[in-house]
SEVEXRO-154527 format. One record per atom (N, C-alpha, C): residue number from 1; x, y, z. Coordinates in nm, 4 decimals. Layout:
NODE,NUM,X,Y,Z
...
This chain:
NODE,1,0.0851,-0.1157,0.0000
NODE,1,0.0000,0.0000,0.0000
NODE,1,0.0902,0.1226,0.0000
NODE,2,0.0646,0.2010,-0.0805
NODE,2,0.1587,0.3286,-0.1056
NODE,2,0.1157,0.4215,0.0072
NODE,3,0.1477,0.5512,-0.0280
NODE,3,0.1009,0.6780,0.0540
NODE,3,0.0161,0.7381,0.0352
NODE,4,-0.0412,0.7199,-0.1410
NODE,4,-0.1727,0.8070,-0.1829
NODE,4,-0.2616,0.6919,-0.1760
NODE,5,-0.2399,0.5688,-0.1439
NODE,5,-0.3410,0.4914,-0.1030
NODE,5,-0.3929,0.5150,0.0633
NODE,6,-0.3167,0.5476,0.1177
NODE,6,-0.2941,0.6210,0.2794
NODE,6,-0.3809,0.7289,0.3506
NODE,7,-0.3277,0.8028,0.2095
NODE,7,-0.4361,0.9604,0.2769
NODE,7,-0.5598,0.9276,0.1869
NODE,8,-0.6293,0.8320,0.0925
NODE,8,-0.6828,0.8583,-0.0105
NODE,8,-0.7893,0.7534,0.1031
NODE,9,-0.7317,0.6586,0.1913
NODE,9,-0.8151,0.5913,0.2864
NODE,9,-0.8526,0.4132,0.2225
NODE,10,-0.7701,0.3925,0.1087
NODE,10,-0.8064,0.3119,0.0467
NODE,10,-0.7015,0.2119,0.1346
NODE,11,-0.7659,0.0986,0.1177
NODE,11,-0.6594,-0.0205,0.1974
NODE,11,-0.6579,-0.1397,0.1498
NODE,12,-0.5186,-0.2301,0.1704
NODE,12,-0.5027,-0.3385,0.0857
NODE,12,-0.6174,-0.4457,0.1765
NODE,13,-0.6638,-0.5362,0.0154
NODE,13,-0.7660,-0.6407,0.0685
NODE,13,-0.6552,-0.7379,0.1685
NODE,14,-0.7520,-0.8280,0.2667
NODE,14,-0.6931,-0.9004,0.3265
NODE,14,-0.6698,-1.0120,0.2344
NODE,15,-0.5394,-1.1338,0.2464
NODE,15,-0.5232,-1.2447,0.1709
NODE,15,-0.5639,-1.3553,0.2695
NODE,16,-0.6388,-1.4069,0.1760
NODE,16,-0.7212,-1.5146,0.2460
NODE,16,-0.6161,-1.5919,0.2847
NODE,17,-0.6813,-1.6729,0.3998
NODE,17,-0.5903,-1.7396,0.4826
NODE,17,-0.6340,-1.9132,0.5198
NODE,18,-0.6700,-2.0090,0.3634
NODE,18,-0.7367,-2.1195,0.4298
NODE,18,-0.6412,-2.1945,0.5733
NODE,19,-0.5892,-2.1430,0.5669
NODE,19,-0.5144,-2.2941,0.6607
NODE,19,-0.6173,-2.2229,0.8076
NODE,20,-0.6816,-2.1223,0.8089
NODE,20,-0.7504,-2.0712,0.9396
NODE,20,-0.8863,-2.1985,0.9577
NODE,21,-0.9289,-2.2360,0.8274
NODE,21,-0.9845,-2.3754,0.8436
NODE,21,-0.9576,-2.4924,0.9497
NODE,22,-0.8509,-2.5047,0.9543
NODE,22,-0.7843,-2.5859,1.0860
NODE,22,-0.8447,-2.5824,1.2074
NODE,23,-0.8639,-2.4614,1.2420
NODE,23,-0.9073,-2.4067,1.3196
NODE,23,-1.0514,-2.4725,1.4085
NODE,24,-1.1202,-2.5201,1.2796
NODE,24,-1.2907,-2.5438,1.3265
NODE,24,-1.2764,-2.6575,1.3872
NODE,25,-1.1670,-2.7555,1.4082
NODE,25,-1.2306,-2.8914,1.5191
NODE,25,-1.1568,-2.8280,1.6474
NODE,26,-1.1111,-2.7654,1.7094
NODE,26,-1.1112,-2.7073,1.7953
NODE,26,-1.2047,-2.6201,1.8621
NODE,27,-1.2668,-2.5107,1.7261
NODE,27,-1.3734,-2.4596,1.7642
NODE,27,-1.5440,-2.5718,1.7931
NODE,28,-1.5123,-2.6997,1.7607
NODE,28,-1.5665,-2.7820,1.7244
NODE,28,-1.6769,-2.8516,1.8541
NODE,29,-1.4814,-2.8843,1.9717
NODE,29,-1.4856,-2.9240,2.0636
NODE,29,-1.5151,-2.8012,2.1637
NODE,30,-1.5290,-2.6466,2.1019
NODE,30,-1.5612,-2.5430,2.2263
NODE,30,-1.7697,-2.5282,2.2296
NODE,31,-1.7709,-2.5915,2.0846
NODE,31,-1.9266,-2.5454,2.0907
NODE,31,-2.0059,-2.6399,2.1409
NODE,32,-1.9301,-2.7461,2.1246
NODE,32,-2.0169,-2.9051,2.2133
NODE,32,-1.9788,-2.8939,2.3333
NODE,33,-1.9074,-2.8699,2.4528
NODE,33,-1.8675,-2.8539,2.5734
NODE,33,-1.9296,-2.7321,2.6611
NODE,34,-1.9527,-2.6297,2.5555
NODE,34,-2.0030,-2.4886,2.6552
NODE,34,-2.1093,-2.4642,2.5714
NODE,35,-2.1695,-2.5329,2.4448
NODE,35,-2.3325,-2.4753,2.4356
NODE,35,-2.4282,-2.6195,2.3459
NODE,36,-2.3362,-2.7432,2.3618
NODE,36,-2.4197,-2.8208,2.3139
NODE,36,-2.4230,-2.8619,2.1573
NODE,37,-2.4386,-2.7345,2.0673
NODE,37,-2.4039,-2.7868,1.9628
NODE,37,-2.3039,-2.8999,1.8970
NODE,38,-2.3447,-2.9887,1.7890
NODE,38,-2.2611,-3.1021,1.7714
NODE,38,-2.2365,-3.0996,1.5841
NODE,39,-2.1185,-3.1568,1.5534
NODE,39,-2.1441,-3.1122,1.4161
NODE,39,-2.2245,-3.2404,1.3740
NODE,40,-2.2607,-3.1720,1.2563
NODE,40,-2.3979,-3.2497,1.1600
NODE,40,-2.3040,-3.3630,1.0510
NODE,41,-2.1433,-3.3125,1.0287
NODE,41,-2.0744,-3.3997,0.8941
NODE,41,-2.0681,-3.3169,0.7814
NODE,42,-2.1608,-3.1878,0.7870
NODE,42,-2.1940,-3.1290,0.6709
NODE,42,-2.1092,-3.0039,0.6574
NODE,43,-2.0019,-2.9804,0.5027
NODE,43,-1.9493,-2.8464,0.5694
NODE,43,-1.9824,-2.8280,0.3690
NODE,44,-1.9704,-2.6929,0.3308
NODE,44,-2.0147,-2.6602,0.2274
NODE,44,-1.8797,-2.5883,0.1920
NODE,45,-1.8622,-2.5599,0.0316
NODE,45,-1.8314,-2.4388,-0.0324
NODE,45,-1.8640,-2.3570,-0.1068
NODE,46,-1.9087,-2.2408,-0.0940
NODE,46,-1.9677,-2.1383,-0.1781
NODE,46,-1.8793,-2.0535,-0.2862
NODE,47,-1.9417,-2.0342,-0.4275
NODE,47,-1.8517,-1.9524,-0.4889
NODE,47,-1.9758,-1.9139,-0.5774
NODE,48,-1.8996,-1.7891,-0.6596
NODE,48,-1.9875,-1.7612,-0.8061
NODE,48,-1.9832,-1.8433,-0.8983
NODE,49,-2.0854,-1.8833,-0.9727
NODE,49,-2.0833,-1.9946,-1.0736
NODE,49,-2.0087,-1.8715,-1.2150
NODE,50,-1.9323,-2.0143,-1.2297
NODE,50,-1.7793,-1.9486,-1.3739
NODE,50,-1.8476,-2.0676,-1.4402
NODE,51,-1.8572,-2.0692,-1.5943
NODE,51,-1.8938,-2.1514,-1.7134
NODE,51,-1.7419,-2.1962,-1.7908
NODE,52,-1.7861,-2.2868,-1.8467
NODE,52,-1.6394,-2.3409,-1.9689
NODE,52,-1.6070,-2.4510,-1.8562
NODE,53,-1.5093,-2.5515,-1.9668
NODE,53,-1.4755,-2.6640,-1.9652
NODE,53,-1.3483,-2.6626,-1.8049
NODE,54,-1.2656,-2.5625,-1.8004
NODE,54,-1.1833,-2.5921,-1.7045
NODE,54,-1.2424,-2.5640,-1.6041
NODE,55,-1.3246,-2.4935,-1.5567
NODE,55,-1.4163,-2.5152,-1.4429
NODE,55,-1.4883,-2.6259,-1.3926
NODE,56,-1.5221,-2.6874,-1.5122
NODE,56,-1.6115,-2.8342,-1.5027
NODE,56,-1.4989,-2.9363,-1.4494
NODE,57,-1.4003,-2.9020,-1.4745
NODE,57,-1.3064,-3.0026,-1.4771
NODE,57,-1.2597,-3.0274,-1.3536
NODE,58,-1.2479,-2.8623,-1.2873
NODE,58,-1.1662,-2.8643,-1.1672
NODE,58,-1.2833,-2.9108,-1.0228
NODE,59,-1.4680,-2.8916,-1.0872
NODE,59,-1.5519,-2.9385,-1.0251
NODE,59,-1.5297,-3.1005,-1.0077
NODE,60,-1.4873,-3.1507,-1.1206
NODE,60,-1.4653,-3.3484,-1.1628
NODE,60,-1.3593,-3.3230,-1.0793
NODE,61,-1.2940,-3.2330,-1.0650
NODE,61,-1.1501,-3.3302,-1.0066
NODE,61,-1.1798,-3.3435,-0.8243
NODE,62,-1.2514,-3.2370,-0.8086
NODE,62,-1.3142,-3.1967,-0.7001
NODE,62,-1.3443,-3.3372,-0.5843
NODE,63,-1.4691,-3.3723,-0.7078
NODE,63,-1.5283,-3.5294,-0.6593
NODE,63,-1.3937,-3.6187,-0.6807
NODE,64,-1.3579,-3.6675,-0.7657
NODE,64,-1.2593,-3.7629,-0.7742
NODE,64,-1.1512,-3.7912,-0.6709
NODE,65,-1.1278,-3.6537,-0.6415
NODE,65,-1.0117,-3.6320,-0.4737
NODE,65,-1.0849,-3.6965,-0.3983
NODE,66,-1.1980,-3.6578,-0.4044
NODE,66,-1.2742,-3.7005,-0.2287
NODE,66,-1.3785,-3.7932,-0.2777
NODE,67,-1.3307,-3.9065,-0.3286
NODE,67,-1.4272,-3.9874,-0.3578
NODE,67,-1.5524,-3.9722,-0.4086
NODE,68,-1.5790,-3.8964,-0.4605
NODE,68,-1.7021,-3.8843,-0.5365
NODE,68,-1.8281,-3.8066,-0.3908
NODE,69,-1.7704,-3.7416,-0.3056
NODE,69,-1.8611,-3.7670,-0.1886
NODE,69,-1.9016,-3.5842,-0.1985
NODE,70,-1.8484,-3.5043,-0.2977
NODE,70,-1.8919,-3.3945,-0.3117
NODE,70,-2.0094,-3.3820,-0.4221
NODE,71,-2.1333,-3.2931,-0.3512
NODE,71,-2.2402,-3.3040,-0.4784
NODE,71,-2.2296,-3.1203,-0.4701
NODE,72,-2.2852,-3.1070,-0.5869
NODE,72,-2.2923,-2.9474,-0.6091
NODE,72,-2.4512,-2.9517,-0.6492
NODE,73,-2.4808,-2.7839,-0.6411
NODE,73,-2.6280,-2.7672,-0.5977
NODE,73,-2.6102,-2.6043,-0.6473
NODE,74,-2.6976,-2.5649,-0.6988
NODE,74,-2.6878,-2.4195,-0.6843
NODE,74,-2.8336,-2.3470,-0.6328
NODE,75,-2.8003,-2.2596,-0.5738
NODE,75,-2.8786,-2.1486,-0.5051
NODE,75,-2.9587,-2.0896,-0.5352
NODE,76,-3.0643,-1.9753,-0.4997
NODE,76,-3.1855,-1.9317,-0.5331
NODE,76,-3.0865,-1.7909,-0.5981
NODE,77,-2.9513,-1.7732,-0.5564
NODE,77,-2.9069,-1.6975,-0.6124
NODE,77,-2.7847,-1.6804,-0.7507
NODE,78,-2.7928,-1.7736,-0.7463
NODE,78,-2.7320,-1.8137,-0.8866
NODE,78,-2.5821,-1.8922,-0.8291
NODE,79,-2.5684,-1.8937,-0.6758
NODE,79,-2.3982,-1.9469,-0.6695
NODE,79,-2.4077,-2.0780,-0.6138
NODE,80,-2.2607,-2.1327,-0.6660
NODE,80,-2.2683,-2.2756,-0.6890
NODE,80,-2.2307,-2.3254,-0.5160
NODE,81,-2.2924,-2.4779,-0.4785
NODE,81,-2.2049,-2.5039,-0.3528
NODE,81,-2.1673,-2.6115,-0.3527
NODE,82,-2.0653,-2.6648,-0.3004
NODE,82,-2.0133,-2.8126,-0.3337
NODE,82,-2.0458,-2.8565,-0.1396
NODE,83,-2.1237,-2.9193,-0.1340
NODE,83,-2.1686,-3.0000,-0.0438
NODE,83,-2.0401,-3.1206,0.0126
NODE,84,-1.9644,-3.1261,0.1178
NODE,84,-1.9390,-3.2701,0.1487
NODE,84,-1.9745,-3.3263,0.2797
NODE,85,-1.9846,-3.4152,0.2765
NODE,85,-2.0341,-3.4968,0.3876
NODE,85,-1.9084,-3.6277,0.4559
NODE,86,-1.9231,-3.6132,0.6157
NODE,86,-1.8261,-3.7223,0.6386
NODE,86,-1.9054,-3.7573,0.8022
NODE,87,-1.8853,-3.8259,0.8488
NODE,87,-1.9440,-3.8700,0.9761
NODE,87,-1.9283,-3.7396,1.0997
NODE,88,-2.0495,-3.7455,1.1454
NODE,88,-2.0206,-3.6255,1.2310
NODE,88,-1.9286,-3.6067,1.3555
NODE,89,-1.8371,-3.7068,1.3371
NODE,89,-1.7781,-3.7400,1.4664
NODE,89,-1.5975,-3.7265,1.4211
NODE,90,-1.6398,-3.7015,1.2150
NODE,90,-1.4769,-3.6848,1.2114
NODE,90,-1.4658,-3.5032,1.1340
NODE,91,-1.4472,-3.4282,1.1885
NODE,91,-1.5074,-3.2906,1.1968
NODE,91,-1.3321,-3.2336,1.1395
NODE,92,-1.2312,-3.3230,1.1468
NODE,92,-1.0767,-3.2884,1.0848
NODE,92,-1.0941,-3.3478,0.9715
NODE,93,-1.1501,-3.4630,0.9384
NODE,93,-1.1398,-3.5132,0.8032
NODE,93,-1.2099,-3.3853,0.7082
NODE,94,-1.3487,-3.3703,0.7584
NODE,94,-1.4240,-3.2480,0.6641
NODE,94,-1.3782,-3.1375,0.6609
NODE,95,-1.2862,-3.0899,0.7452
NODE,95,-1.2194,-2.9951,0.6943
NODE,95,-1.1013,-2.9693,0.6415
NODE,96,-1.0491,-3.1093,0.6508
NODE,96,-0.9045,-3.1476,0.5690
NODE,96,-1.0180,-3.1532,0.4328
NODE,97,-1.1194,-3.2572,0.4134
NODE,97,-1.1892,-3.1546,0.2580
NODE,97,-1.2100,-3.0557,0.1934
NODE,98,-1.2541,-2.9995,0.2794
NODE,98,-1.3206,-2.8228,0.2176
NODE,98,-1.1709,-2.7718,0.2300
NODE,99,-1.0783,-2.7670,0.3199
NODE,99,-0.9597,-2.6954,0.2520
NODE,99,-0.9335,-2.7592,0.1001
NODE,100,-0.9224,-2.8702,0.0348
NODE,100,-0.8759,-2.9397,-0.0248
NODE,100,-0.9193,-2.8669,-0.1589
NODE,101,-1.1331,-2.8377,-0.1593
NODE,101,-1.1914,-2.7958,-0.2538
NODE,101,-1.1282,-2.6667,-0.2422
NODE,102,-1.0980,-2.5893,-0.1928
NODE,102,-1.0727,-2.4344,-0.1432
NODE,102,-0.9703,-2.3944,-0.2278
NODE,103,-0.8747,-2.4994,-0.1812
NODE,103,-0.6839,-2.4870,-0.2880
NODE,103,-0.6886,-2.5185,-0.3801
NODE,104,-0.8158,-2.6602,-0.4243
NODE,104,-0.8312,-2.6560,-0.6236
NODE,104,-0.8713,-2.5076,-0.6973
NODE,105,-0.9988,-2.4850,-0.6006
NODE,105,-0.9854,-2.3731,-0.6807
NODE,105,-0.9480,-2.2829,-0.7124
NODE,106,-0.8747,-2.2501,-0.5711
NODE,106,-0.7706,-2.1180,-0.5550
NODE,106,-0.6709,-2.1363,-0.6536
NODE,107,-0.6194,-2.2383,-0.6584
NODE,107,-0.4763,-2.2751,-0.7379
NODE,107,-0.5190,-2.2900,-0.8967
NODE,108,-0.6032,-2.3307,-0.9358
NODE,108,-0.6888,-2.2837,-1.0441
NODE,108,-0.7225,-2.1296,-1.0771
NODE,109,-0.7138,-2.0677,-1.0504
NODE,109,-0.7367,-1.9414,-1.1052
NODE,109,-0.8597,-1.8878,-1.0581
NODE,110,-0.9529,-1.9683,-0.9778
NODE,110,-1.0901,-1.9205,-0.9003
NODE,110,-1.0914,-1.8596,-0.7444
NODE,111,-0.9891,-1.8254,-0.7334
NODE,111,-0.9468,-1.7731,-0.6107
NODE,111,-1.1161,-1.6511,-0.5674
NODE,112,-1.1009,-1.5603,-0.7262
NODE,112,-1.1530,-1.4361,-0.6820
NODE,112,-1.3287,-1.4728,-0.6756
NODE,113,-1.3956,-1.6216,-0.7165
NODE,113,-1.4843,-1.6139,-0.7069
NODE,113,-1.5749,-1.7086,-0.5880
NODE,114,-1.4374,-1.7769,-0.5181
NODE,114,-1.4594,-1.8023,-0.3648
NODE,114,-1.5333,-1.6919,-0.2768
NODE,115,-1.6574,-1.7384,-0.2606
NODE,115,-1.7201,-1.6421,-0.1265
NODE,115,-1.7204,-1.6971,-0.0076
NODE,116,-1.7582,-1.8269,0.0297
NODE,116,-1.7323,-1.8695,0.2009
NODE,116,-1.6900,-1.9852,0.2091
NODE,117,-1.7090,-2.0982,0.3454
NODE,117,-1.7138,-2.2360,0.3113
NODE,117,-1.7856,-2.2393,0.4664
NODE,118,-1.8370,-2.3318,0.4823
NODE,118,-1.9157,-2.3471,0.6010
NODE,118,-1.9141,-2.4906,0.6875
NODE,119,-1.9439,-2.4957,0.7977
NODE,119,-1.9588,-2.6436,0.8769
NODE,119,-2.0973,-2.6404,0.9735
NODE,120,-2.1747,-2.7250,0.9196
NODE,120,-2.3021,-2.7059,1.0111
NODE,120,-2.3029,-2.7752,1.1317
NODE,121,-2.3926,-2.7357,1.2435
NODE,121,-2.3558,-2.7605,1.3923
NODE,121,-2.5655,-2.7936,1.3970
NODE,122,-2.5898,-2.9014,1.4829
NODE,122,-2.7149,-2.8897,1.5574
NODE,122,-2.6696,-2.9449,1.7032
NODE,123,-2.8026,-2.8579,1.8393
NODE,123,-2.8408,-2.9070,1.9521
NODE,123,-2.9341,-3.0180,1.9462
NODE,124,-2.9724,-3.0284,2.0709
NODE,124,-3.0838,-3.1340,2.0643
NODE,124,-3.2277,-3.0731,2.0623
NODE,125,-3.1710,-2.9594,2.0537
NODE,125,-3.3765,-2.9073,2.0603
NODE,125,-3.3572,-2.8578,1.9065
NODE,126,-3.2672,-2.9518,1.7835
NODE,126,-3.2335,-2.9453,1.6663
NODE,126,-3.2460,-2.7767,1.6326
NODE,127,-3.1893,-2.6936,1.7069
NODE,127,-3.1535,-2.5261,1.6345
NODE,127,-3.0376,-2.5600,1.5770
NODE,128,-3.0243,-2.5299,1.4485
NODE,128,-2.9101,-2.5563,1.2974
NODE,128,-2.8183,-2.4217,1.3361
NODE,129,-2.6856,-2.4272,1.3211
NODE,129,-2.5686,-2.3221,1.3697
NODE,129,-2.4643,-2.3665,1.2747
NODE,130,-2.3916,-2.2956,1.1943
NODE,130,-2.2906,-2.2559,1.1262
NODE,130,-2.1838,-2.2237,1.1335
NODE,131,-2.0735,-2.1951,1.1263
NODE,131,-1.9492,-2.1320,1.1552
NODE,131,-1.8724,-2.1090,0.9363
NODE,132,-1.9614,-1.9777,0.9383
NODE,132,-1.8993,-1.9290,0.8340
NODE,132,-1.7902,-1.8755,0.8292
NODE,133,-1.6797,-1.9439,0.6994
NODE,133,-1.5545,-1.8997,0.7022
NODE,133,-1.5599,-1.8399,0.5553
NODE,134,-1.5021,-1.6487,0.5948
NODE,134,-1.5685,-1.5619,0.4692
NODE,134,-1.4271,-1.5856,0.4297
NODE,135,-1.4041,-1.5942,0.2986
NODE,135,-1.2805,-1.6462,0.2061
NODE,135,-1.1947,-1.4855,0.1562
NODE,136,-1.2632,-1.3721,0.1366
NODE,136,-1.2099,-1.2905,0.1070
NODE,136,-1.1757,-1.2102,0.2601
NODE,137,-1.2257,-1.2207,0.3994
NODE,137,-1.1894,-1.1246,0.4963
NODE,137,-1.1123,-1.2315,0.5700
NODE,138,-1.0870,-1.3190,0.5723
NODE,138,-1.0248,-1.3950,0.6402
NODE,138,-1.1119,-1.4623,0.7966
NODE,139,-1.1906,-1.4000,0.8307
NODE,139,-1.2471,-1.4612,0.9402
NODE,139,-1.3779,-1.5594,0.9437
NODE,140,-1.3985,-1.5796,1.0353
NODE,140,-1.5425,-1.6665,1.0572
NODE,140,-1.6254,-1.5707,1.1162
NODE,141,-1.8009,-1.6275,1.1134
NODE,141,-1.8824,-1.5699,1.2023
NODE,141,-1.9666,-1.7049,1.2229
NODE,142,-2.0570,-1.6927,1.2826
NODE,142,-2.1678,-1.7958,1.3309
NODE,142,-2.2958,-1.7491,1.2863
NODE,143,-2.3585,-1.8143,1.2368
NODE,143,-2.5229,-1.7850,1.1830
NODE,143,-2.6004,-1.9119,1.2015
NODE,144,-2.7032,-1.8467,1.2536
NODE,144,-2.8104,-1.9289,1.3569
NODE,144,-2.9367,-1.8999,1.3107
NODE,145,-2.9809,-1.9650,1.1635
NODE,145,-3.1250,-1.9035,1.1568
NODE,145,-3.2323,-1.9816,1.2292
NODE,146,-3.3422,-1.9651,1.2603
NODE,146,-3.4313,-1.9832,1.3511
NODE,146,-3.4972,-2.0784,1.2719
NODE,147,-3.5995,-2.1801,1.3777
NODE,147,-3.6093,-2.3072,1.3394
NODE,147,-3.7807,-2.3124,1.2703
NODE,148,-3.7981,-2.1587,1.2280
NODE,148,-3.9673,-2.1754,1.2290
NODE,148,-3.9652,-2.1741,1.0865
NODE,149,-3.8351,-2.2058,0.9662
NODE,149,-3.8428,-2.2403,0.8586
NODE,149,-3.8470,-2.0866,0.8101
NODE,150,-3.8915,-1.9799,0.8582
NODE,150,-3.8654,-1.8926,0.7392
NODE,150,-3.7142,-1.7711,0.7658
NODE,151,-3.7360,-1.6819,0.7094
NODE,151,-3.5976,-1.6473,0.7033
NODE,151,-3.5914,-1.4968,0.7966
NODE,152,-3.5695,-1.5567,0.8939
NODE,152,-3.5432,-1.5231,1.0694
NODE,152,-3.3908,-1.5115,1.1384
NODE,153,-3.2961,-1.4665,1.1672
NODE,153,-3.1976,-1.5332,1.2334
NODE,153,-3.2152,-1.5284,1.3808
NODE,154,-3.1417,-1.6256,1.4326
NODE,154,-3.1277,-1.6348,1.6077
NODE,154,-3.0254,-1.5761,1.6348
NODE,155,-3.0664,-1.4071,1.6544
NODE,155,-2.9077,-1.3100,1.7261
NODE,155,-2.8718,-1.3491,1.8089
NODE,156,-2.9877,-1.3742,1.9367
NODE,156,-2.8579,-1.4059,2.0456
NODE,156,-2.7690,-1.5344,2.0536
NODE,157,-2.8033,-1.6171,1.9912
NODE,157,-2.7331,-1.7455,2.0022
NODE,157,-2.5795,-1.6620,1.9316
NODE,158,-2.6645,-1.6150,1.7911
NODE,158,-2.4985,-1.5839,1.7056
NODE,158,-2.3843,-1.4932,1.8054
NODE,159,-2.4547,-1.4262,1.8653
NODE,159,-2.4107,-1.3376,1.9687
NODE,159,-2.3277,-1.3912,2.1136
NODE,160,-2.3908,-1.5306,2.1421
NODE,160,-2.3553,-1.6019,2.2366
NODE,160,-2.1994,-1.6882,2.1751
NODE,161,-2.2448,-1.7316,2.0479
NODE,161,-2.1330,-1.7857,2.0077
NODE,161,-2.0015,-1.7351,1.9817
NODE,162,-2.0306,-1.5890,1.9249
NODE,162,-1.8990,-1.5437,1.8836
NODE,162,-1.8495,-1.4578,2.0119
NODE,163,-1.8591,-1.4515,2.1589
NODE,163,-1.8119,-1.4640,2.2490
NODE,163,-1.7496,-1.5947,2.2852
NODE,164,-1.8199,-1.6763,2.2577
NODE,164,-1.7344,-1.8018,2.3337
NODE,164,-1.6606,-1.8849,2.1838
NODE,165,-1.6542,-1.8095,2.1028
NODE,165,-1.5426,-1.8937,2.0430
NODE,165,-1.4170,-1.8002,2.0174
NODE,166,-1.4461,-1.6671,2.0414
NODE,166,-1.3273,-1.5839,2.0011
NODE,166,-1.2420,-1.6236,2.0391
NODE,167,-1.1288,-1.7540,2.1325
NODE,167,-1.0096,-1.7775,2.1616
NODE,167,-1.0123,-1.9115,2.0287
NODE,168,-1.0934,-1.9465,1.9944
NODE,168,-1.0755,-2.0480,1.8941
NODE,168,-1.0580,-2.0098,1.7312
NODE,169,-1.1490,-1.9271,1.6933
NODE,169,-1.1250,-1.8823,1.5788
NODE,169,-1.1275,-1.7001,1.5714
NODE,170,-1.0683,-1.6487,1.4485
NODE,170,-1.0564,-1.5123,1.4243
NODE,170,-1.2277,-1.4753,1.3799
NODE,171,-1.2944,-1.4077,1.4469
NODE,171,-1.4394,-1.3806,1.4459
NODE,171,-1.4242,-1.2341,1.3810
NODE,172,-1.5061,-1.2238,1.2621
NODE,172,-1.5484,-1.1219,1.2061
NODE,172,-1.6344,-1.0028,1.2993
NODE,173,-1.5806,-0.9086,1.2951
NODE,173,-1.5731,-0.7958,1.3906
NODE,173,-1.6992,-0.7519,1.2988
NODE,174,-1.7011,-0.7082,1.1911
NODE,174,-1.8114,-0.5879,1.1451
NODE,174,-1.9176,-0.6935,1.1105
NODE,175,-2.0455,-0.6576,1.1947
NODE,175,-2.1429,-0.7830,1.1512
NODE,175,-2.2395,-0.7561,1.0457
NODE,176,-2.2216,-0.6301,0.9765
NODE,176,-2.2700,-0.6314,0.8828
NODE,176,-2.2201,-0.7593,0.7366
NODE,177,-2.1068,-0.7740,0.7787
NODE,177,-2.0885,-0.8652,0.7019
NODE,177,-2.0775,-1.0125,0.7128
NODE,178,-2.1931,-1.0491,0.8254
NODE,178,-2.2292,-1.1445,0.9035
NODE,178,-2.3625,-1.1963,0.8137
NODE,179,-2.3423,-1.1960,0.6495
NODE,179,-2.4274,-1.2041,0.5666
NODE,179,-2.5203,-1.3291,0.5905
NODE,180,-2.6537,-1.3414,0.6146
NODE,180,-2.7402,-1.4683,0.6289
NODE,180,-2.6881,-1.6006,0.4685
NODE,181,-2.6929,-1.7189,0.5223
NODE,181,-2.6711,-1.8176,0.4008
NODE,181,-2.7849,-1.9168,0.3824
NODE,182,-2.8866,-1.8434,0.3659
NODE,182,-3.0239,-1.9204,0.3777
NODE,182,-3.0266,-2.0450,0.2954
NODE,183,-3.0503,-2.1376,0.3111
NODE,183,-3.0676,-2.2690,0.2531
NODE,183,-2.9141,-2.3146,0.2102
NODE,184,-2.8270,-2.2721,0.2876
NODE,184,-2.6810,-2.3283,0.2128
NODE,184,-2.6644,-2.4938,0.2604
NODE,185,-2.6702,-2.5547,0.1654
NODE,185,-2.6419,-2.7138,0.1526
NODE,185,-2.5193,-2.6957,0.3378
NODE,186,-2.5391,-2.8573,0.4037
NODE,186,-2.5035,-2.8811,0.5162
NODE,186,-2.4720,-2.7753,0.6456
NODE,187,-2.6189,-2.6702,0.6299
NODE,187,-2.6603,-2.6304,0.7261
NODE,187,-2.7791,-2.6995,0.8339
């Protein structure tokens, strides 16, 4: 960042940081111990849907790494998500995945159209909880939409959570960009 980027107020983007992925079976073991939540197996990746053959390809290679166990799905908003699934009890394997999908595409040239990747969490009174990891700010947040099916979120839970995980993961400070992921596959 120069000097007329300085006074001009403009500032360099943050560089994403997957290996902060690591991070979530730790945060894993803080949300089952102090609020119950347990993971579901389900962790997602979100991006903008890109067309043409090397995209398709790097989607095939996607599945082929991980056994065929990634399905893709797209959104009410046009972006694509690659779904994987692994037993809810191995919460390092799924995220040794989703890093895995994260670096194909990054290392592919799709870096810039990575938007999040996610790991879904339920209690027993089944309220669905998240731990979104935003790909361009580098941090996580928690999103807790409410269980009456329509599109509601549960603040205080999200509110509860990102107090008690801030020693586990880097928690997104401005919550405006604590964007809702309504219907995102393995929430």
């Amino acid at each position: 960042m120069g000097f007329l980027d300085a006074i001009l107020g403009r500032s360099k983007p943050v560089r994403p940081d997957l290996d902060q992925l690591f991070a979530l079976p730790s945060a894993a073991v803080t949300l089952q111990a102090a609020a119950g939540f347990v993971p579901t197996g389900l962790g997602s990746v979100c991006f903008a849907s890109v067309e043409g053959g090397t995209f398709a390809r790097i989607q095939e290679e996607a599945r082929s790494l991980l056994d065929g166990s990634v399905q893709a799905t797209q959104d009410a908003y046009g972006y694509t998500w690659l779904l994987v699934r692994h037993p809810p009890e191995d919460v390092a394997g799924l995220v040794n995945d989703l890093h895995a999908v994260n670096t194909s595409l990054e290392e592919a040239g799709f870096g810039p159209q990575l938007l999040c990747s996610l790991v879904g969490f339920r209690d027993d009174q089944q309220r669905s909880l998240a731990l979104v990891y935003l790909y361009k700010r580098g941090t996580f947040y928690p999103f807790a939409p409410k269980r009456d099916g329509g599109e509601k979120r549960d603040n205080p839970i999200e509110l509860q959570m990102r107090a008690m995980l801030g020693d586990d993961l880097t928690i997104e400070k401005d919550l405006a960009r604590w964007f809702p992921v309504w219907g995102a596959p393995g929430l």
